[in-house]
C-alpha positions in Angstrom: -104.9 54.0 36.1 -102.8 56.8 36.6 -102.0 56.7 40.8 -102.1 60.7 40.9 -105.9 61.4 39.8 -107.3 61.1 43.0 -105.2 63.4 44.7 -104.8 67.4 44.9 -101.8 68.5 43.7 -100.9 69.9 46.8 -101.1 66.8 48.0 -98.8 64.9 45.4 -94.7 64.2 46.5 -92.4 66.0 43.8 -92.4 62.9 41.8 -96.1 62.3 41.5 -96.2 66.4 40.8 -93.6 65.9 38.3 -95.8 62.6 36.7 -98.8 64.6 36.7 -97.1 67.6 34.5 -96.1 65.5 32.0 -99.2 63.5 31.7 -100.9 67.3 31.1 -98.8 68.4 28.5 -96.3 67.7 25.6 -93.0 67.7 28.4 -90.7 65.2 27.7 -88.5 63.6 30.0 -85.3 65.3 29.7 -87.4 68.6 29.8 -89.5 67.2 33.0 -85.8 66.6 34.4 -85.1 70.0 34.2 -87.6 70.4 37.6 -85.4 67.9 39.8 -83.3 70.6 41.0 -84.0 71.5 44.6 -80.2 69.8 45.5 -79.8 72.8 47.6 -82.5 72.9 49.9 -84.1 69.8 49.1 -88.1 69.1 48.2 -89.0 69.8 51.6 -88.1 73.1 52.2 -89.2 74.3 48.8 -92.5 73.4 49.2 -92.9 74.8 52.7 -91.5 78.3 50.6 -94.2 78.2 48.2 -97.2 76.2 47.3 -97.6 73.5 45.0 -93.6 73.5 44.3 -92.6 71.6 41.2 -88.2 72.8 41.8 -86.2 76.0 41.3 -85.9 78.2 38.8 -82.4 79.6 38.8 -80.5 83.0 37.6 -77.4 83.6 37.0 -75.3 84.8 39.7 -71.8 87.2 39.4 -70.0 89.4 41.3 -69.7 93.3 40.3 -66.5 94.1 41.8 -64.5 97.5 42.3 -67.3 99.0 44.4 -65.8 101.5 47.4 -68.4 102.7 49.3 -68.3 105.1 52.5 -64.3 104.1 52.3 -64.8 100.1 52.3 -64.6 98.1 49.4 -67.3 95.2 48.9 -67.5 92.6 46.2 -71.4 92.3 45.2 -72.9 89.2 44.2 -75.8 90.6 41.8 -78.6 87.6 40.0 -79.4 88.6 36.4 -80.2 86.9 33.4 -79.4 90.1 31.4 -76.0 90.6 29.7 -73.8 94.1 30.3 -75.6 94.6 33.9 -72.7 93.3 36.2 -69.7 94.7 33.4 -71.6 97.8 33.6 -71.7 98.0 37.4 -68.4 97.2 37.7 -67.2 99.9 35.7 -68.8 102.5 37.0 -67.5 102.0 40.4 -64.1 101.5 38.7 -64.4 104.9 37.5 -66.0 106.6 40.5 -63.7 104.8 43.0 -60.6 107.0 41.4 -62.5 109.9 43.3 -62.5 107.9 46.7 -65.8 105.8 45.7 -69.9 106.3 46.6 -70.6 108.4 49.5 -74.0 106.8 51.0 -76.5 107.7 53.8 -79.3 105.6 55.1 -82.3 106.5 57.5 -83.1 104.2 60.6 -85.5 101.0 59.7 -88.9 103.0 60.3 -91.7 101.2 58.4 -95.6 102.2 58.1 -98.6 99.8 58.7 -101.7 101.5 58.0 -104.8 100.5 59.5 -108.3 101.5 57.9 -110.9 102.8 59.8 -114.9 103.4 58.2 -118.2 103.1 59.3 -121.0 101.0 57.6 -123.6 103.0 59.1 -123.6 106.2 56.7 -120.8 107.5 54.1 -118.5 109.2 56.9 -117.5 108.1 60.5 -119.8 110.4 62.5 -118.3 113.1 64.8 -114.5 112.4 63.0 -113.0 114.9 65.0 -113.9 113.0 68.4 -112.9 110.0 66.9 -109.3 110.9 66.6 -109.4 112.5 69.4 -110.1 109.1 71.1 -107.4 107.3 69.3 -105.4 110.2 70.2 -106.0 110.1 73.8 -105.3 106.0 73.9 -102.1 106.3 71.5 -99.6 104.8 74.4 -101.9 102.4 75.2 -102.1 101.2 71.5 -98.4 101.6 71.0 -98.3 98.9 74.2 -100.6 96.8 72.7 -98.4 96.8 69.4 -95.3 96.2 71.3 -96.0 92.9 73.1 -96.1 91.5 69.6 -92.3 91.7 69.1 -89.0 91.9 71.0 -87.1 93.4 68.7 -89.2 95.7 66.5 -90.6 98.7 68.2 -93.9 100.8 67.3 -92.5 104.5 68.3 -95.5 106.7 67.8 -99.2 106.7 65.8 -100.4 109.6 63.7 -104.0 109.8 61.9 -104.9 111.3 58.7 -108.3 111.5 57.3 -108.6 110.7 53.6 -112.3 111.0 51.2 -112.6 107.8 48.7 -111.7 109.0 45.7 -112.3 105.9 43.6 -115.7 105.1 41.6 -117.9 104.1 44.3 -117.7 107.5 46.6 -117.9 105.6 49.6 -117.2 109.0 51.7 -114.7 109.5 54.0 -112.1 107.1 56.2 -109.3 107.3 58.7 -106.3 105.6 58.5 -104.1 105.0 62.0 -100.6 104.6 60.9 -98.0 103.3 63.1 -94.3 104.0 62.7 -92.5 101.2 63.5 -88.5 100.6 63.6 -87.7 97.3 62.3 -84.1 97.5 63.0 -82.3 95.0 61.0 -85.3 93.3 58.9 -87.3 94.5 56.3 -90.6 94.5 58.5 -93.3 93.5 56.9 -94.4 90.4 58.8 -93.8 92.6 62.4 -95.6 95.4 61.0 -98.8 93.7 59.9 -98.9 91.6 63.3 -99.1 95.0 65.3 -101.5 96.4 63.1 -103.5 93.6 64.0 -103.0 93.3 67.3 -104.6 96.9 67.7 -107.2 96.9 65.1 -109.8 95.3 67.7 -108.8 98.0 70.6 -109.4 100.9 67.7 -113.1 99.2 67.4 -114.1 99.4 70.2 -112.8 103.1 71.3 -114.4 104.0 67.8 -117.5 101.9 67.3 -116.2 102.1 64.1 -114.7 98.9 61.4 -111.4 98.6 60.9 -110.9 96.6 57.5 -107.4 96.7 56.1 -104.6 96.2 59.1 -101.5 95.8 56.9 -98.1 97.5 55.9 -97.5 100.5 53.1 -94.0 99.7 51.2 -94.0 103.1 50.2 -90.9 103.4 53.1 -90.5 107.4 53.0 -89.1 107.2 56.6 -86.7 104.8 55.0 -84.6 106.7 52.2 -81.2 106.0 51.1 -78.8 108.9 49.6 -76.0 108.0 47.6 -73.6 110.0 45.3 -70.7 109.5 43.1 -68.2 111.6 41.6 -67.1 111.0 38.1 -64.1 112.2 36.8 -64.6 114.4 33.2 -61.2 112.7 31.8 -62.6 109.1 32.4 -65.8 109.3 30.9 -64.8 110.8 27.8 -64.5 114.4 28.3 -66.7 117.6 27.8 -68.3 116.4 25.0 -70.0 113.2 26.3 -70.4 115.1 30.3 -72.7 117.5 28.5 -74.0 114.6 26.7 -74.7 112.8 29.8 -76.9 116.2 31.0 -79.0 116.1 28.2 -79.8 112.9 28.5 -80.7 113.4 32.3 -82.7 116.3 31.5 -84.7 114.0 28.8 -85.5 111.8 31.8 -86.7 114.7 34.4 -89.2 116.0 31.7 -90.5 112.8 29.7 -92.3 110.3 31.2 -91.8 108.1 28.5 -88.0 108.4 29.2 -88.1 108.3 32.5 -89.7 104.9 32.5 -86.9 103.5 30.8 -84.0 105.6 33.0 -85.2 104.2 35.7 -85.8 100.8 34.5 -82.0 100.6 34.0 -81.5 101.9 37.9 -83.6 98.8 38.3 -81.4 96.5 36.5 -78.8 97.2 39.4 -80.6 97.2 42.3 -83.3 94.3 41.7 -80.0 92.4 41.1 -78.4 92.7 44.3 -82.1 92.3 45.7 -82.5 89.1 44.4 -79.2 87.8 45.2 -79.3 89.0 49.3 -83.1 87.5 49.5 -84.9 91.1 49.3 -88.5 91.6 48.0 -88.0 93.6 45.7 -91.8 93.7 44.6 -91.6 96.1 47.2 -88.5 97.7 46.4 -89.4 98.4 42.9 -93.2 99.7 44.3 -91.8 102.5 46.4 -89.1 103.4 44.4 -91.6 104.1 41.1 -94.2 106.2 43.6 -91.5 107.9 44.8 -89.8 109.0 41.1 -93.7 110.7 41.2 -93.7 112.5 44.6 -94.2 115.9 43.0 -96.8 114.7 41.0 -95.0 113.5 37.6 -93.2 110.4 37.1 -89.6 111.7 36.9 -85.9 110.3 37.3 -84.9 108.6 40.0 -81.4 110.1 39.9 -80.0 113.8 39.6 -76.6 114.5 37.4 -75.0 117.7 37.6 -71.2 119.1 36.6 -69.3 120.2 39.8 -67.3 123.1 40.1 -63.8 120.8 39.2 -66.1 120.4 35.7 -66.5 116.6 36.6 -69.8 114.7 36.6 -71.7 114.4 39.9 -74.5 111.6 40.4 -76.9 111.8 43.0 -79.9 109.8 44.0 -82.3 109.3 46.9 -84.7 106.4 46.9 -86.7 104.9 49.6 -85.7 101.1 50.6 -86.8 98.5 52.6 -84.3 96.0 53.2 -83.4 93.4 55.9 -80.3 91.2 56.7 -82.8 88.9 59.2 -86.2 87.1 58.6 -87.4 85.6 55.8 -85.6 83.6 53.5 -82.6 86.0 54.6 -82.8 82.6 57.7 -83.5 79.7 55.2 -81.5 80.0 51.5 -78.1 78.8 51.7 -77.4 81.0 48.7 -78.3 84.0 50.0 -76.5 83.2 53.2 -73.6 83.1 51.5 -74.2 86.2 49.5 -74.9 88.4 52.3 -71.6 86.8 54.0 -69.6 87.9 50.7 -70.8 91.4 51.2 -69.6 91.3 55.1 -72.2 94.0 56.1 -73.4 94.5 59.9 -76.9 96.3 59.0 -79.8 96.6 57.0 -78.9 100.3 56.7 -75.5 99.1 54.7 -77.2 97.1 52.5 -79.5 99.8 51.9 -76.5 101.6 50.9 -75.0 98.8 48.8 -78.0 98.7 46.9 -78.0 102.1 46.0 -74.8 102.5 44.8 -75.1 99.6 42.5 -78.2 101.5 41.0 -76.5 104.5 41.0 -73.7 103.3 39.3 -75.9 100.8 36.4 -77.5 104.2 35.7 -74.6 105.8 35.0 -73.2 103.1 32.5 -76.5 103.3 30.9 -77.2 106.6 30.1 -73.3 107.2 29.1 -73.7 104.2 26.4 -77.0 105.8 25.2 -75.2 109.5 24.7 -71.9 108.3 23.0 -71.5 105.0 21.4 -75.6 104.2 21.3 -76.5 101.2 24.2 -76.7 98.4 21.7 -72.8 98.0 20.7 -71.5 97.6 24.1 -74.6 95.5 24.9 -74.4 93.2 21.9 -71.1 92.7 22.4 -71.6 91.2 25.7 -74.5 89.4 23.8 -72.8 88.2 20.7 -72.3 84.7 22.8 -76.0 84.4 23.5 -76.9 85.3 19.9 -74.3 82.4 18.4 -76.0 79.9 20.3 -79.7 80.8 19.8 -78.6 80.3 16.1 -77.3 76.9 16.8 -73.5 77.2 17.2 -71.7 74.6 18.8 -69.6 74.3 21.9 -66.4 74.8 20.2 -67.6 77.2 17.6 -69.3 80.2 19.7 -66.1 82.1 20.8 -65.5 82.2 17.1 -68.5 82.8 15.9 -69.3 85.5 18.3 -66.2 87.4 17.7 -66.1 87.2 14.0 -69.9 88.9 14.8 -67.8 91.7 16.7 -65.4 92.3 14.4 -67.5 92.9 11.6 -70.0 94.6 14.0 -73.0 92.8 12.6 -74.2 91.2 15.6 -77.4 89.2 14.9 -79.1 85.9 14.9 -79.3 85.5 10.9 -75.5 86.9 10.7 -74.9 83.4 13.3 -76.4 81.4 11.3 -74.6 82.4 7.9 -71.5 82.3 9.5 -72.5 78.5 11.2 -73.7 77.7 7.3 -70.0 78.5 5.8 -68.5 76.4 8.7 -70.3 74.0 8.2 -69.8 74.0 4.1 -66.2 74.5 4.7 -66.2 71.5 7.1 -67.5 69.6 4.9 -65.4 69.8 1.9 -62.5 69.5 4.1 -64.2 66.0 5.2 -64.5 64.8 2.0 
């Protein structure tokens, strides 16, 4: 009888996890070996991570280089498992970097945590005006109250807006106390919730009202991040593609459909040097889509314009929650390491590092889509992937791959013609 049935999986060691798996399914042992890969942190501190941990499932790591921002270089360690991302960074920056690199600019660490305030007695808090005035009158009290909970984050003031349910169920009207709290150098979110809780039960009884959701907004609007490069006309291929470029961006301003995919690629960048400096960037991506529809249609989350030289000028503003203490910024050796590579003092310059790096992806992007088309630079970068999805060996995918580039015919079944020929010509040669 199998020794793991009469226990939770939770409660199982890695192995009996592991045992359990492949007794469930059609795993084999080389594939269930594939799981017995927490060498770096060992078992332990996995599973305290996450629950029911089975191992780690790992990205490929790289470093985008020629980045200059606000005058200092950095070498960026960016995770992706999608070919072109880090060449493409790279080469932006290169370019940009000939004008004296990204100028960035970040706001102070201020997050939101919004508590909810109703009343189960009737469809709107009765007397709404005197209830804010209450919370009003009590707001350094509350701020106090918030501030015991940390010694490093600080609750600087309160504000109170009334919003009317709006969904299906009309259940009238609510207020929502919303404390603006600076974070300094983490990204907030377990601080923020904590003093949103620590209040809630002070607001109840000044109110007589419920509270029910005590808990922090990642849409970080007192947290933006403003970057810009400056592209020289002569490096990206002169008039023709810079107006290219413009037409392109305006695409992306007017067409949702576009836009989705524009900013998808600013995504690719930054999500990238989230994952590899131990961001959530859950978050990240949450409150940068909101805020590409501030003005109330889902638009680009960067602005290109020619400059009076005629070159190409890249702006964008974002807003971005990011922390260089807490979280697993304190527990993954990795992203230790990552954040040490990038020698930065402040959330704030991470903030900015970020940024750039989306700034710049965008740009590569949307200068392969208006000249050479995205998929022959991409498939290039690609051809080695492609080569050995169609079975290539070791020794035979540089080969391969380039005779794919050269004929410009990059594809799985062209692989595995070219894999067939070898493998005649082998063959004969053996014989």
């Amino acid at each position: 009888m199998n020794n793991t049935t009469h226990k939770k999986f939770r409660d199982m060691t890695l192995e009996e996890r592991l045992e359990h798996i492949k007794n469930k399914t059609k795993l084999e042992d080389k594939e269930i070996a594939l799981f017995n890969n927490t060498s770096i942190f060992g078992f332990d501190e996995v599973n305290k991570m996450i629950e029911n941990a089975i191992g780690i499932f790992q990205i490929p790591l790289g470093i985008a280089d020629n980045f200059v921002i606000n005058d200092k270089e950095y070498l960026i360690p960016m995770a992706t498992e999608e070919p072109s991302v880090i060449a493409a960074a790279s080469n932006a920056a290169k370019i940009v970097k000939e004008t004296g690199g990204f100028k960035a600019k970040a706001d102070k660490s201020i997050m939101i945590g919004q508590i909810q305030l109703v009343s189960f007695n009737d469809n709107d808090i009765a007397n709404t005006n005197k209830v804010i005035e209450k919370i009003t009158k009590n707001k350094l009290e509350l701020i106090k109250i918030a501030n015991t909970k940390s010694k490093f984050a600080r609750c600087m003031d309160i504000q109170i807006k009334r919003i009317d349910d709006e969904s299906i169920n009309h259940l009238g009207q609510m207020i929502i106390i919303e404390l603006l709290i600076d974070t300094k150098d983490a990204m907030g979110a377990n601080v923020v919730n904590t003093m949103c809780e620590s209040i809630a039960p002070k607001i109840e009884s000044l109110t007589e009202g419920q509270v029910i959701l005590k808990i922090l907004s990642n849409y970080a609007t007192n947290r933006l991040v403003r970057c810009k490069g400056v592209f020289p006309k002569a490096l990206i291929g002169g008039d023709k593609v810079l107006r290219r470029i413009l037409f392109a961006y305006a695409f992306a301003y007017s067409d949702i459909y576009r836009a989705v995919t524009h900013n998808k690629g600013i995504m690719n960048g930054i999500d990238s040097v989230a994952i590899a400096t131990g961001q959530d960037l859950r978050a990240i991506e949450s409150g940068c889509h909101a805020y590409a529809c501030k003005d109330g249609q889902y638009r680009s989350l960067t602005k290109w314009y020619e400059n009076s030289n005629g070159d190409l000028v890249g702006e964008m503003e974002i807003p971005l929650a990011v922390g260089v203490i807490g979280g697993i910024t304190n527990i993954h050796p990795l992203v230790k390491a990552c954040l040490k590579i990038l020698g930065i003092a402040s959330s704030q310059e991470l903030a900015m590092i970020i940024a750039a790096v989306g700034l710049a992806q965008n740009f590569s992007a949307i200068r392969a889509l208006s000249d050479e088309g995205i998929q022959k630079g991409h498939m290039k970068l690609h051809s080695k992937n492609i080569a050995k999805m169609a079975g290539a060996l070791d020794d035979q995918i540089e080969d391969i791959s380039q005779q794919m580039i050269n004929e410009a015919n990059i594809s799985v079944s062209r692989a595995k013609d070219i894999i067939e020929t070898i493998n005649k010509t082998n063959k004969q040669h053996n014989n």
